[in-house]
C-alpha angles and dihedrals in degrees: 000000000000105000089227096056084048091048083047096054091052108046113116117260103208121181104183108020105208093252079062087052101047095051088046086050091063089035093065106058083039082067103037087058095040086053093045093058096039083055097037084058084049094054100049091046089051093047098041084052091045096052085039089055085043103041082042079058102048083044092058091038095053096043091047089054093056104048085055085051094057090047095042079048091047098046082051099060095040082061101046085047105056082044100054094033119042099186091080099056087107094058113100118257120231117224112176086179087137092053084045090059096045086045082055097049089056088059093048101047089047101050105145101143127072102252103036090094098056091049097043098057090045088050083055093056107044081044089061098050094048093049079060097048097042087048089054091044098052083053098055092039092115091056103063097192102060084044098060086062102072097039093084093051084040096059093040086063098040088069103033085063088041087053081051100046086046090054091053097045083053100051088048089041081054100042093053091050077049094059095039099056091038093053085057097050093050094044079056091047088041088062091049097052104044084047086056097048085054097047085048097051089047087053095045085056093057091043096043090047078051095050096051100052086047093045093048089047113033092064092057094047095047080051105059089039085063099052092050095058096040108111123203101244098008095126072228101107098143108196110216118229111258093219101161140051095222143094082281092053092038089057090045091056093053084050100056087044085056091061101026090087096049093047094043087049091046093037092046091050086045090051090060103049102045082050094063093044093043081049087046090052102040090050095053093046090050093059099052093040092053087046096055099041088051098045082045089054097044080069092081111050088029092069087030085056084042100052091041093059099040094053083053095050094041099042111012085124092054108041120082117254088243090061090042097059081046089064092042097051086044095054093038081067089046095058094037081052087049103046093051091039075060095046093061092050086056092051098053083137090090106059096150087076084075095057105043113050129251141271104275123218123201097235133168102262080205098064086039091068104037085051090054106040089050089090097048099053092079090055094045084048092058104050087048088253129158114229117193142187133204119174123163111231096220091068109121127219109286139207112248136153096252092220106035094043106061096045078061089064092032089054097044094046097045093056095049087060100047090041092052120084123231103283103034139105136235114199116198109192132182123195138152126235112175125322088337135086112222126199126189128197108194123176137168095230143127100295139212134288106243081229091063114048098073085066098036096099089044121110120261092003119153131197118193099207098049094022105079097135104077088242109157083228110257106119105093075027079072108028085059087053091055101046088045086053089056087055095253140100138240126216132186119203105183141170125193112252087008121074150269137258114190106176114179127177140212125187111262089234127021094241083079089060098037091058091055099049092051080044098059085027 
């Protein structure tokens, strides 16, 4: 390599040398003042505009108030008199009720205080029904008498909107004694805060000035304590953060380049020999593991084959030739599902088999069940159980693993039925619902303990009032293995003396499956 390209590739890149730093760290606090104040002006000129635009509003409101007030209180007089004095009932009455609306309209469209509303619009109607009564009065002005009887009614509501009008004129008279005294109180609090956000920046400075020192020294000390304690040949070889773009960070990088050969060296030797003790491990896991789950799953033909033959020892004189032949076809699958279950065991070389998943086949999950359940009808027959099937006939052919599947419906259902008392039912149904295929096992059964459902689907688990047996627990340990291997999750619901519900569910088609693993992947 030409010396002036490898001078080239390590020459430091800085972006803000620390004399840059330094200059932008007093700049800043320079600014912030600069802006505190700027906004603190801001402030004052927005609230000073604000109290002006509320206290220009009380003042409408109360002026407007009392121009509606001298002509409630002339109106008045003009009544009381024409009414004392009857020689001036030719004299033209003055009703400024048009000036009053507007007057009205003034104190509605400048409402700023709680309470105007409510005494405006009650303004409005008393001022609708004087309006009225005035109007009738000044009709019946030439006959005194039916004008005296509405004097009374005339005067009532002349103070009652007066009252009103009083009211009004009170809460804007307060408000504006409000907004005084709080533009005072907020000029005071203002100053103080202005005082304090000088006395802040002032203080940031001081801190930032701190910081900075601390920030340019610290780094190298915490370099030079880590190349004193770095050992040849220790596997401890700490790499330093590189925080910062300057002659500091620079420094730290060429650090970090002095120790990355030793640690990959030591990382990469480390690597090897944890993954041949991790392949060690797995391998022998994976054996017992495989073991366990296959001389669990010899249990279930192996009582199906037992019960085949003894019905045909104890009552082959008895049985039709047609049931007969039923128990000796059935025993006939049991052996075929032994022998292979054996074969597997032989051929514990292969123990990889146990670990990937299988070759799956597209089969009729209808055919699957029925094909599965056809050794278990003997035993639900005799313990007088009913044994039912609901499949759904729009189902489409699914992706199983052809072994494994089907000793997933073999060892639900089987437990239903030992676990169901004479008399009682097991329902195995089978519907689609999206791109999933759900299966349910009911039965009316014993039930489950709540304790123990959180623990059902765990390995050697053993539960006294289901496990009578004597099994070690790994059947739903392994049914939940082989539905997780088809991509898909099992659930119990259960209630004691009353019955329990697994549903479990696969993906319809192994894309599905295939998605998720290269998602977790």
């Amino acid at each position: 390599m030409n010396p002036i390209q490898s001078q080239s590739q390590t020459a430091p890149v800085i972006h803000f040398s620390i004399r840059t730093k330094i200059f932008l760290m007093m700049l800043i606090p320079s600014l912030l003042l600069v802006f505190v104040i700027l906004m603190d002006y801001r402030n004052l000129t927005l609230l000073g505009q604000s109290a002006e635009l509320i206290l220009s509003k009380n003042y409408k409101s109360i002026q407007a108030a009392q121009r509606i007030r001298e002509h409630l209180e002339m109106i008045r007089n003009q009544i009381l008199l024409r009414m004392f004095n009857p020689d001036e009932s030719d004299a033209e009455l003055k009703n400024p009720t048009q000036e009053i609306a507007h007057l009205l309209d003034t104190c509605r469209n400048n409402i700023t205080e709680p309470g105007e509303q409510a005494i405006i619009d009650e303004l409005v109607s008393h001022y609708r029904r004087y309006q009225a009564l005035l109007a009738n009065m000044m009709r019946k002005m030439p006959q005194p008498a039916a004008f005296h009887e509405h004097v009374l009614d005339f005067l009532s509501l002349t103070a009652t909107m007066i009252g009103k009008i009083d009211a009004l004129v009170s809460i804007n008279e307060h408000a504006m004694e409000q907004a005084e005294e709080e533009t005072k109180q907020f000029a005071r609090k203002a100053l103080r805060y202005a005082i304090g956000l000088m006395i802040a920046a002032l203080l940031c400075t001081l801190i930032l000035s701190y910081l900075l020192s601390t920030r340019i020294s610290m780094p190298l000390i915490l370099l030079a304590q880590t190349l004193s304690t770095i050992k040849e040949g220790s596997g401890s070889y700490p790499e330093l953060p590189v925080r910062t773009k300057d002659e500091i960070g620079f420094l730290t990088s060429e650090f970090n380049r002095l120790v990355v050969r030793l640690k990959i060296y030591d990382r990469e030797s480390a690597d090897r020999l944890l993954a041949e003790r991790e392949k060690v491990h797995q391998a022998e896991i994976a054996k017992a593991q495989f073991i366990a789950d296959l001389s669990h799953q010899l249990k279930t033909p192996m009582t199906s084959l037992n019960m085949s033959v003894g019905l045909l020892h104890d009552k082959a004189g008895r049985l039709s030739p047609e049931k007969q032949r039923t128990l000796l076809e059935t025993a006939k699958e049991d052996c075929i599902r032994l022998a292979s279950l054996i074969n597997e065991l032989v051929d514990i070389a292969r123990l990889e088999a146990m670990v990937k998943p299988r070759q799956k086949e597209v089969l009729d999950i209808d055919v699957v069940i029925q094909e599965c359940l056809r050794p278990l009808i003997h035993q639900a027959e005799e313990k007088h159980i009913t044994l039912r099937l609901d499949i759904a006939h729009d189902i489409p052919p699914v992706a199983v693993d052809s072994l494994r599947f089907p000793w997933v419906i073999t060892n639900l259902t089987g437990n239903a039925i030992r676990y169901t008392n004479s008399g009682g039912s097991v329902t195995l149904k089978a519907y689609q619902q999206g791109s999933r295929l759900y299966v349910q096992c009911i039965d009316t059964g014993v039930g489950i303990c709540a304790a123990y459902l959180s623990k059902i689907f765990d390995r050697y688990t053993q539960f006294s009032e289901r496990e009578k047996s004597g099994t070690i627990g790994l059947g739903l340990a392994i049914v939940k293995e082989i539905i997780e291997q088809h991509g898909g999750a099992i659930t119990v619901q259960s209630q004691l003396n009353q019955g329990t519900t697994f549903t479990f569910w696969i993906p319809l088609s192994d894309e599905e499956h295939t998605h998720e693993e290269r998602a977790d992947y």
